[in-house]
N, C-alpha and C positions, 0 to 999 in steps of 0.2 A: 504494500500500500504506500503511495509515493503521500509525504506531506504537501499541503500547500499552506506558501505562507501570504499572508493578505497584509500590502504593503499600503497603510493610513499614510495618504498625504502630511505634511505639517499643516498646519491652518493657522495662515499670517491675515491679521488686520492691521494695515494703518492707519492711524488715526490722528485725523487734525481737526479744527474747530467745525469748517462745515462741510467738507469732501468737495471741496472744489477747486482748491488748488496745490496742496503741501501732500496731502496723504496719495489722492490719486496718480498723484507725479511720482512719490516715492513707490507705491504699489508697483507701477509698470514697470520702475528702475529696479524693488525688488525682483519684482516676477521674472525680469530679463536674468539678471545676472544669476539666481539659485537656478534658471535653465540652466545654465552656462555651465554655473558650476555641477551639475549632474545633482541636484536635491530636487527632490519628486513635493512640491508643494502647493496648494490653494491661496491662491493672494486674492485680498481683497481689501479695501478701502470703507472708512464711514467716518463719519463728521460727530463732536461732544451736541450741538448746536441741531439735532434732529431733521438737518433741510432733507427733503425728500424729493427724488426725482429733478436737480437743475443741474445743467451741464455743468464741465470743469471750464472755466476761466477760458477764453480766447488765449493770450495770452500765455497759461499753462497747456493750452493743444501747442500752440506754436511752438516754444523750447523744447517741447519732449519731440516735435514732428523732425525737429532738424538733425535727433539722434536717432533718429526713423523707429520712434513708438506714436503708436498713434492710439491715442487719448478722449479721440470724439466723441465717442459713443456711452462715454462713465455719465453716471446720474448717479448724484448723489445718494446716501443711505445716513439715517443714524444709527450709531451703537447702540441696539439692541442688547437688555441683557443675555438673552439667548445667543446671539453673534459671540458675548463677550464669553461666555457661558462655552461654550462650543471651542472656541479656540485655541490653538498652543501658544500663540505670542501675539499681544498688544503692542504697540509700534507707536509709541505716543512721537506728537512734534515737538510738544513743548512742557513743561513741570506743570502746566495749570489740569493737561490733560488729563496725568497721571493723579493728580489730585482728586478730579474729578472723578476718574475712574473707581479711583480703592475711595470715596466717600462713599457710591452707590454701592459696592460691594468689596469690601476690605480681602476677600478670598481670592482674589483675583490678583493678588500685589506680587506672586509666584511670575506672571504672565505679562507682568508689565514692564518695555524696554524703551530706555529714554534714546531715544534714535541717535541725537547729536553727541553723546557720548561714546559714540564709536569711531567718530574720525580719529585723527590724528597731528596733531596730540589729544588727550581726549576732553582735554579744559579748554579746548579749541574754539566752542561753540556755548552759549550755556540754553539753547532753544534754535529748533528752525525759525527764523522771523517769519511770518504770515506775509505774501507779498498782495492779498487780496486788495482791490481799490487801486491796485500801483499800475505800472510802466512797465513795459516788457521786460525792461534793463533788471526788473525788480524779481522778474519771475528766471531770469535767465539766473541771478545770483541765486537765488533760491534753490535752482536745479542742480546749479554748481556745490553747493553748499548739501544737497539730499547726496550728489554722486561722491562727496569727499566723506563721508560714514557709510558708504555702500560696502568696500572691501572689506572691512572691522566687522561690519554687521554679518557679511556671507561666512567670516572666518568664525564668527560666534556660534552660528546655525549650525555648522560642518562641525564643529567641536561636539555640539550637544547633540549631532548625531552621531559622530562616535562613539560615545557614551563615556 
């Protein structure tokens, strides 16, 4: 009798104020690179701020369109506590998320990863700024700023699937 063994994605959320423009840009940049790196996972994006269904930012299509992800089709979501309930890791943008988070549900503080603490150096950042309201110029820092904690963050995932 041959075993089979039944291989669970991870299940990534990140999350920014309203999913339209920090989380769903880090989502596609996480989603790209855990391809890359060979980790078999579900990304997904939601906003503290419950907007439902509005697209990401013009602005957030553009920057990510020019590293050929394409972004157009995200609609917003908020975190749900079944979303938050359900998933291996919380991807906050900034301390106020993470606050917000473990207030609604302190059981959850296992799952919760402050994103910009993965660059390098790791005192680097102390929050992704929000570029919502801004300038392109705002959303490209922004994107720069999500891809320079992307390799820390893929090296963290890979660790915690070694075991």
């Amino acid at each position: 009798m041959l075993a089979v063994q039944v291989v669970t994605p991870t299940r990534i959320v990140f999350i920014c104020s309203g999913n339209i423009c920090r989380s769903p840009m880090a989502a596609a940049l996480g989603e790209r690179a855990l391809r890359e790196a060979g980790i078999e996972a579900a990304v997904i994006s939601a906003g503290m701020l419950g907007i439902q269904g509005s697209p990401a930012a013009a602005h957030a299509v553009e920057v990510m369109r020019e590293i050929d992800i394409d972004i157009g089709g995200h609609r917003s979501q908020g975190l749900s506590p079944q979303i938050a309930k359900l998933s291996d890791h919380l991807v906050v943008m900034s301390p106020i998320h993470r606050s917000e988070i473990l207030s609604r549900d302190p059981s959850l503080e296992s799952k919760v990863q402050p994103f910009w603490r993965f660059a390098t150096p790791s005192d680097r950042f102390e929050e992704i700024a929000d570029p919502v309201g801004m300038d392109r110029a705002a959303f490209l820092v922004c994107r720069q700023d999500l891809e320079a904690c992307l390799d820390g963050w893929v090296r963290h995932i890979q660790a915690l699937h070694r075991g």
